[in-house]
TORDREN-78091 format. One line per field, with one value per residue (C-alpha): residue number from 1; residue in three letters; x, y, z. Coordinates in steps of 0.001 Angstrom, whole numbers, plus 500000, padded with zeros to 6 digits. Each point is the difference from the previous one (the first is absolute). Example, Ala and Ser with C-alpha at 12.3 -4.5 7.8 and 13.67 -1.06 7.14 Angstrom:
! TORDREN-78091
rofi	(1  2) .
pafi	(ALA  SER) .
xx	(512300  501370) .
yy	(495500  503440) .
zz	(507800  499340) .
! end
This chain:
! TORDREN-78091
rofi	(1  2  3  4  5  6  7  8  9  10  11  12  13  14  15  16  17  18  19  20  21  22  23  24  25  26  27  28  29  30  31  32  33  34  35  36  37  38  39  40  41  42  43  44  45  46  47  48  49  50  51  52  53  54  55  56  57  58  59  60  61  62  63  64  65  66  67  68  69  70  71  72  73  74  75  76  77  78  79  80  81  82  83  84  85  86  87  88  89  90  91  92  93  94  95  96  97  98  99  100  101  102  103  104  105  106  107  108  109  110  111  112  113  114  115  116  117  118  119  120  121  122  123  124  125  126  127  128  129  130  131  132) .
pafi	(UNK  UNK  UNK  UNK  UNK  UNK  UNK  UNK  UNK  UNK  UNK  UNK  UNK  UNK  UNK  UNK  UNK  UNK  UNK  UNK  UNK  UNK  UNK  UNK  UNK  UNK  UNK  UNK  UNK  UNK  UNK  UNK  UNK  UNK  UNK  UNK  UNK  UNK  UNK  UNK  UNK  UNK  UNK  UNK  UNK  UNK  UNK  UNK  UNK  UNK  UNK  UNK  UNK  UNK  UNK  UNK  UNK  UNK  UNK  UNK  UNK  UNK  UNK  UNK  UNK  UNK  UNK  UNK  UNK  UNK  UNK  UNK  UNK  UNK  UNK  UNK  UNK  UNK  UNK  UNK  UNK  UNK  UNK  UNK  UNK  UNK  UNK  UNK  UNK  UNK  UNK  UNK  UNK  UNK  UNK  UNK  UNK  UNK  UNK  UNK  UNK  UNK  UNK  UNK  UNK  UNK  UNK  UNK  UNK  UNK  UNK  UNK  UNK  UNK  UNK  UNK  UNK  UNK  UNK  UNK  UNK  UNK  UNK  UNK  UNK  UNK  UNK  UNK  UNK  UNK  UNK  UNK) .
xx	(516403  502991  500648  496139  499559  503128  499334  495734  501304  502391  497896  497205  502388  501900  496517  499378  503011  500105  496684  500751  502430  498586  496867  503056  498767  502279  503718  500675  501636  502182  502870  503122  503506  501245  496755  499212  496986  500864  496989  499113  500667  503707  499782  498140  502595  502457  498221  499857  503557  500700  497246  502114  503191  498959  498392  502924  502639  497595  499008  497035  499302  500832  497897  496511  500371  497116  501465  501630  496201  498594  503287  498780  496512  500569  502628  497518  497066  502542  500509  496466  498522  501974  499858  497893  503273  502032  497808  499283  504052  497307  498904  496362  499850  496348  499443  497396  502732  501046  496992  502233  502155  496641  498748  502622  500746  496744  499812  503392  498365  496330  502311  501935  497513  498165  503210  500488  495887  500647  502700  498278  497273  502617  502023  496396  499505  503070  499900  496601  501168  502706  497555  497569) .
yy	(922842  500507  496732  498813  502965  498562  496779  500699  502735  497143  497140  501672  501498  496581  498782  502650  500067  496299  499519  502658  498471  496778  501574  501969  503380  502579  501190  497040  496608  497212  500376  497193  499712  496776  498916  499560  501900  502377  499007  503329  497763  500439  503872  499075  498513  502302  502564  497694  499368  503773  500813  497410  501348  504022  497624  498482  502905  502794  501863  500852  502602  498662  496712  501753  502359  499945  499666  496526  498257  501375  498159  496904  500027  500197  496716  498342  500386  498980  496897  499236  500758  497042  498123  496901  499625  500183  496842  498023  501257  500229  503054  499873  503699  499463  496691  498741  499434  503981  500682  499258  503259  501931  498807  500073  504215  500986  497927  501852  503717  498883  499263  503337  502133  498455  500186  503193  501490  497641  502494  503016  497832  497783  503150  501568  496429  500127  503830  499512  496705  502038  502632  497246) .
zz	(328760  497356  499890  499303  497557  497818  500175  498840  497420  498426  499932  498439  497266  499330  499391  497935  498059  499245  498919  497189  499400  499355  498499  497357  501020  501472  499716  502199  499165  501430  501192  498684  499852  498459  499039  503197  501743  503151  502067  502901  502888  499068  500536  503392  500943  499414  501632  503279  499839  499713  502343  502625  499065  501569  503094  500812  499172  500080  503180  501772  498065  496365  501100  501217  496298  498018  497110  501630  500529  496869  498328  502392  499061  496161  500040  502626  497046  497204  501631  501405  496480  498632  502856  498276  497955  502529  501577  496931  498419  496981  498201  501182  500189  497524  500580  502777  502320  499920  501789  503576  499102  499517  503080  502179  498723  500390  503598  500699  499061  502430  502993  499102  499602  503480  501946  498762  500569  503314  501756  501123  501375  501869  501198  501395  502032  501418  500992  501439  501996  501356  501770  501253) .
! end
């Protein structure tokens, strides 16, 4: 549920956030070193990595924290938010072609949410098969 609530909470603020910024409202703006724009997928990634770095040293405890899948859901939406560039190696993020990353985030936050609305019903099945 952690892990679904980050990963909603982030795409729908990345989407927020970079529309003002390309609309030139807001405290926001892009962020460059070199001349070179820092896309969010990089951050997602980083996340991941650190997120797989407590997996593999951490332990059972420091693994199943919530602050570890929140952490996972917010790099998992910085990287499906750009994931059209990452198919195209374009910047389609506006174009038509951007639509994929739009689609595929809000596909990931349906299946989520219905996994999520999905377990108490599944867990109810299973007790009642149990009994029969």
């Amino acid at each position: 549920m952690v892990l679904w609530l980050g990963f909603t909470a982030t795409f729908a603020a990345v989407r927020a956030i970079t529309y003002s910024i390309r609309r030139g409202i807001g405290p926001f703006g892009n962020l460059s070193v070199g001349g070179r724009h820092l896309h969010h997928y990089m951050w997602g990634i980083g996340l991941l990595a650190g997120v797989g770095a407590v997996a593999v040293r951490g332990d059972g405890r420091t693994g199943s924290h919530p602050a570890v899948a929140t952490a996972y859901g917010t790099g998992l939406a910085l990287i499906v938010d750009e994931f059209a560039l990452l198919l195209d190696l374009k910047d389609v993020y506006w174009a038509k072609e951007g639509r994929v990353s739009v689609d595929l985030g809000v596909g990931v936050v349906a299946a989520g949410g219905t996994g999520i609305s999905a377990i108490p019903i599944l867990r109810r099945l299973r007790r009642n098969r149990r009994r029969a």
